[in-house]
N, C-alpha and C positions, 0 to 999 in steps of 0.2 A: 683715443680712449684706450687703457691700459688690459692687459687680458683679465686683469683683477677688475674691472670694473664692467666691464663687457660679456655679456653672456653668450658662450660660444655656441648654445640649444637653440638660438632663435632660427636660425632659418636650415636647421640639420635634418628634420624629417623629408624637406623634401629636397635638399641636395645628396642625402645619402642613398634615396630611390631610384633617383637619375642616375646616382651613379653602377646601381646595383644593376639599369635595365642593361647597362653595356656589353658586361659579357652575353648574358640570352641574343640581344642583337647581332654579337659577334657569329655568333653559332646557329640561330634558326633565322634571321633573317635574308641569308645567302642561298638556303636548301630552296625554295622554286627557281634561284638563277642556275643550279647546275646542269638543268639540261644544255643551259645556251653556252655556259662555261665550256663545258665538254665538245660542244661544237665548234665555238669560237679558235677554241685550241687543241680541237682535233685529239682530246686525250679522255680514257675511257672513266667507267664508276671506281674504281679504284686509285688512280690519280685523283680523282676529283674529295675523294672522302681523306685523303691526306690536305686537304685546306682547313679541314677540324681537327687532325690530329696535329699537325706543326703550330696550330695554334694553339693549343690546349698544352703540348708539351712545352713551348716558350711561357706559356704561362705560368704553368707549374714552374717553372726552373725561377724567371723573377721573382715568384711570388716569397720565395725567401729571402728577397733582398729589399722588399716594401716595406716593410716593416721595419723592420734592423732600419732603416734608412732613416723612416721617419720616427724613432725614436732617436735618433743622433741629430736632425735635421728638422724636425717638426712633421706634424702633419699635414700643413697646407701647401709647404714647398712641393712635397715626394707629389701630391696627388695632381697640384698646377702643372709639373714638368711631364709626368707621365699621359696625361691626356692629351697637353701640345704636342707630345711624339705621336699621339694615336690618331690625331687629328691629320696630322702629315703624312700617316703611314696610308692610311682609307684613304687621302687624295691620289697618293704612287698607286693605289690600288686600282683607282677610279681609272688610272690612266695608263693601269701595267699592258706592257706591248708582249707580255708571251707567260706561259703557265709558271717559267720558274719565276720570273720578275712577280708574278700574283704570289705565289707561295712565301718569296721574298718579305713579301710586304705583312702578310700572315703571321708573319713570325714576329716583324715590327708591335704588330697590334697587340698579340700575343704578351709580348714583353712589356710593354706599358698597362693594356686593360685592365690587368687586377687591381692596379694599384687604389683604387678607388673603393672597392670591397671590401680588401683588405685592411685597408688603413682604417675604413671607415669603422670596422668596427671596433677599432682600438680607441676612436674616437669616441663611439660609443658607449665604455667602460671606463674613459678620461672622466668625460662629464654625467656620467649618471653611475645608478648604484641600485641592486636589488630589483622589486618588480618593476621601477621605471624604468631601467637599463632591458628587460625581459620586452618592455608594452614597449620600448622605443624599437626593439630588433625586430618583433614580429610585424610592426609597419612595414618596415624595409622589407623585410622576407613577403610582405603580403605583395609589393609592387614587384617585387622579381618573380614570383608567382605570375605576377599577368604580364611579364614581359614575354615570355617564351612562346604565348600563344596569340600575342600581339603581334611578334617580328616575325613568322613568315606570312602573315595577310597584309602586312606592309610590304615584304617581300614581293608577295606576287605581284601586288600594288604596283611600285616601281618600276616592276617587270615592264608593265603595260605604256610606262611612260620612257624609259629610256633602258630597259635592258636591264641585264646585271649588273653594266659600270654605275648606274642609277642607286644602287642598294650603297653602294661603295661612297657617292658623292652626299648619299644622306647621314652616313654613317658621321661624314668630314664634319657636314653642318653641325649635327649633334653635340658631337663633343668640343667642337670650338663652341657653340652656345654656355655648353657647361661650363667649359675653361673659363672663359669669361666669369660666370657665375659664379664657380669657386673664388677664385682671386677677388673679387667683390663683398660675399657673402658669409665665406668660411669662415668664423673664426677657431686662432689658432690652440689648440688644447691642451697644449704638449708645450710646457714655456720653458724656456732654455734652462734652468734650472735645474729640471728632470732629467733632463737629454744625456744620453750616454756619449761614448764614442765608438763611432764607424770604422774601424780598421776589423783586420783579418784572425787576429787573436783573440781578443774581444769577441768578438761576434761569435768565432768558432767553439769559446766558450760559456758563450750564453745559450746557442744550440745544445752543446756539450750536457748542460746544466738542463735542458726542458727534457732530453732523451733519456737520462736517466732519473728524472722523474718517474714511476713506474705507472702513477694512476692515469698520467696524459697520457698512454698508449691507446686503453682500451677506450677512452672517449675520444681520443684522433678518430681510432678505428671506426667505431659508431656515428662521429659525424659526418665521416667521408663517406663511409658506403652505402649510408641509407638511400641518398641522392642518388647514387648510379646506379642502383635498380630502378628509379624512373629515367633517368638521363640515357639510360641500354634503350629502351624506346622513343629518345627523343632522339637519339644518332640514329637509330635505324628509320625516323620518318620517312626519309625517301621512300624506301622499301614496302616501308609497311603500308604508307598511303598510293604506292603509285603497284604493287605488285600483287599487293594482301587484299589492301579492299579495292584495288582498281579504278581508282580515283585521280584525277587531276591534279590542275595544281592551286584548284581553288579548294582542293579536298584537305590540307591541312589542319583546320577548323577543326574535324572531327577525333581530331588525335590531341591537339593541346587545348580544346577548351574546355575536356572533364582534366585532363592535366591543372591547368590554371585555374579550373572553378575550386578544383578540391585543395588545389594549396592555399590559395585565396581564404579557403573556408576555414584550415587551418590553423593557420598565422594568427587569424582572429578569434578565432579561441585561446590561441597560447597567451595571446595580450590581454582576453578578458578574464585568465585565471590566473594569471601571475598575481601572486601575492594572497592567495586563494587557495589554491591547489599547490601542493608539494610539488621540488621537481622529480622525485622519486616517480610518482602520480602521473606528471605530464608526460613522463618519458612513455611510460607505459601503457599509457593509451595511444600515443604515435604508435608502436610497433604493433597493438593489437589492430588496429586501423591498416598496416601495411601485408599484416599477413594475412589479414580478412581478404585483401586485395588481389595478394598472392595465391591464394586458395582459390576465389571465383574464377581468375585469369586461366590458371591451371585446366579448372572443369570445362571452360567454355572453351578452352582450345581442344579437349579433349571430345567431346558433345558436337560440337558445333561442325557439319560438314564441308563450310567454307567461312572464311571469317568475314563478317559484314558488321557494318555503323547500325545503331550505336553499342551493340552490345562488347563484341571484340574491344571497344576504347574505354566503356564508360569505367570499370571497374579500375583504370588509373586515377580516376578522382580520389578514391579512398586512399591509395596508396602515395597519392601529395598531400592530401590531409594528415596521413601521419608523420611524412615526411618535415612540415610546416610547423606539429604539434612538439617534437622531439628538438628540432633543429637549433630554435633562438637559447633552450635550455643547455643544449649540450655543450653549445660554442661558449656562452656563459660561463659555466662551469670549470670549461676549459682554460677561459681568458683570468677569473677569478686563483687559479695557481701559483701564479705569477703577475700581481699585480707590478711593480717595476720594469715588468719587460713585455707588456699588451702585445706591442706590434710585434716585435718577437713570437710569440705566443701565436698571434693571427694569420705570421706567413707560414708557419710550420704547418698549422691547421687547412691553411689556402695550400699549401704544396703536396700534402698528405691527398685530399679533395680532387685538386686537376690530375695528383697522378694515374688517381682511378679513373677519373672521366676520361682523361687519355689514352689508358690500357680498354676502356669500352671503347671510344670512337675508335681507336686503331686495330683492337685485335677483335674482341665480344661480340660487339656489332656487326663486323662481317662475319663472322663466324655462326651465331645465331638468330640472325634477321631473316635468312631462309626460311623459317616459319612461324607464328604466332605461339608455337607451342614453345620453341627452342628462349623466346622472348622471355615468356613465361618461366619458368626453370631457370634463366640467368636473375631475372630482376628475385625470384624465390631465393636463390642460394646468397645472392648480395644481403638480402633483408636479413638471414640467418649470421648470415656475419656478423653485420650492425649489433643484434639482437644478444650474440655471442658477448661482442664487446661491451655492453652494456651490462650483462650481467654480472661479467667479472670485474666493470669498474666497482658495483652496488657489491660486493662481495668483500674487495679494499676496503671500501666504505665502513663494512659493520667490525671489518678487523679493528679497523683504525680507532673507530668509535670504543668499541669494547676494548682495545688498549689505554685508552685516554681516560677510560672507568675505572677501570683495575689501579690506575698510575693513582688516579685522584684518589679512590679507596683507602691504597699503601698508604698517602700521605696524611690523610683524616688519621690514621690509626696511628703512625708514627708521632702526629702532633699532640694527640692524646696521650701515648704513652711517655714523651714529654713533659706532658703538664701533670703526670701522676707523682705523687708525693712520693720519694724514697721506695 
């Protein structure tokens, strides 16, 4: 059957979930094997918190090429080939004989994982439009939401059945399940017709073209850094579960599942008002939601004479609530600039994203995971950011707007004085 005849949405909500839980998996499903890691290979918390940063910087770094790829190549190629690597990379993993061969492989995963995020949402803006395109992202957004606080209780899970390599050989299944799935299931959205070309000129000048764009800036900015004010405390889990509240490794739970309850909560708001509620509106209530959050955190690290469950955790529910409320609208926004060039559009937005998450897991997070307060104050000046960025996208906005009035005005009047007799 032809792609003209075939509807590429029938089976997208729940392969683009699948593919959304990979990375969370990538990154919270490993944190209760690091004790055994560090033993296994005799290397200390700082070697061991470079298995999220080389991951997260390979990420980043492909994630400009997902894109680009599968607008010259389609979108089911890019996201079939990338998972078969990812899939091979988790078995080297399952079976790496020393910490650089595991780093190795990291990087592997790294470089494939996005690709399924990424693409997916260019998939997303191929086949849909307006508040359906909004109510289909915020599904996906809601299953990434509970992946992060699902993958390390599977984590420790696994632990108990075959160790760390266990986390790794589940990881393999997964994504060869999906692979499989994909090449079955996907259809393709992106029909050759569309498709650009993949060379070094081209490409570098369709980058060339999104960077001087002026309004994609401040909505990059806004949609990267809202997340790494929660993501500062999802890199610092170890810490804050095994140092702050002195919990094991079954203590997890209490740090992602007001994380997960409240993006969860989120997401489904943003789908139940699309088409309802402005995206001016929607934005707006995410960041009131984040700095609500950022305020309790603040006073409770400040009050509080040791940090303990649930109060110390709970108040990141709000702060994935706004995170979730903001998110499916900004990326939108973003993707709708440049309707021609989506994936394009989606790996700049994916590589803006993992750089910050990378610059937290490698520099942020060790730096202020030593206290609940220092958490606090980093995830506060992130959200200030976001906040920043978004005001000055809404500020273009009303230039633009009120240029586009004045334009139409002149020409009302020039067409009249036109139609005036002598």
């Amino acid at each position: 059957m032809s792609f003209a005849t075939r509807d590429p949405r029938r089976h997208l909500p729940l392969l683009l979930a699948a593919l959304s839980m990979i990375g969370p998996f990538s990154i919270d499903a490993i944190f209760p094997g690091f004790p055994d890691i560090g033993r296994d290979f005799a290397v200390g918390d700082l070697a061991l918190q470079q298995l999220l940063s080389v991951y997260l910087l390979a990420y980043a770094a492909m994630s400009l090429f997902h894109g680009a790829l599968s607008d010259a190549y389609g979108r089911k190629p890019v996201i079939v080939v990338a998972m078969g690597i990812y899939t091979l990379a988790s078995v080297a993993a399952a079976l790496a004989p020393s910490f650089t061969f595991l780093l190795g492989c990291r990087v592997l995963q790294g470089l494939s994982g996005g690709a399924g995020i990424v693409v997916g949402r260019a998939v997303v803006r191929d086949t849909m439009h307006g508040e359906e395109a909004q109510r289909m992202m915020s599904k996906v957004m809601m299953i990434f939401g509970i992946a992060p606080a699902v993958a390390p209780i599977v984590g420790a899970w696994l632990l108990g059945i075959d160790g760390w390599r266990g986390i790794f050989w589940a990881l393999s299944g997964f994504t060869l399940a999906l692979t499989v799935g994909i090449s079955f299931f996907l259809m393709e959205s992106h029909p050759a017709e569309r498709r650009t070309v993949f060379r070094p000129r081209p490409l570098l000048a369709g980058y060339t073209r999104i960077g001087r764009d002026l309004p994609f800036w401040p909505l990059a900015i806004s949609s990267s850094v809202n997340f790494s004010g929660l993501f500062l405390y999802i890199a610092s889990a170890p810490q804050v579960i095994r140092h702050h509240l002195h919990l094991g490794a079954d203590g997890f739970p209490w740090l992602f599942v007001p994380v997960v309850t409240g993006m969860v909560f989120g997401a489904f708001i943003s789908g139940r008002v699309a088409g309802r509620v402005s995206a001016a509106r929607t934005v707006s209530w995410g960041y009131m939601a984040m700095l609500s959050s950022c305020a309790i955190s603040l006073i409770l690290s400040l009050t509080l004479d040791t940090p303990r469950v649930p109060w110390s955790t709970l108040p990141l529910a709000l702060y994935g609530c706004g995170v979730q409320l903001a998110f499916p609208t900004l990326t939108l926004l973003l993707l709708d600039r440049f309707p021609e060039q989506r994936g394009g559009v989606s790996s700049v937005q994916a590589f803006f994203s993992l750089l910050m998450t990378a610059l937290v897991a490698g520099v942020l997070s060790p730096a202020l995971s030593g206290s609940m307060l220092g958490l606090a104050l980093g995830a506060t000046a992130m959200c200030s950011i976001g906040l920043c960025g978004w005001l000055w996208y809404a500020r273009l906005e009303r230039r633009r707007l009120a240029a586009a009035s004045a334009c139409a005005a002149t020409s009302v009047v020039a067409q009249i004085e036109r139609n005036e007799p002598g």
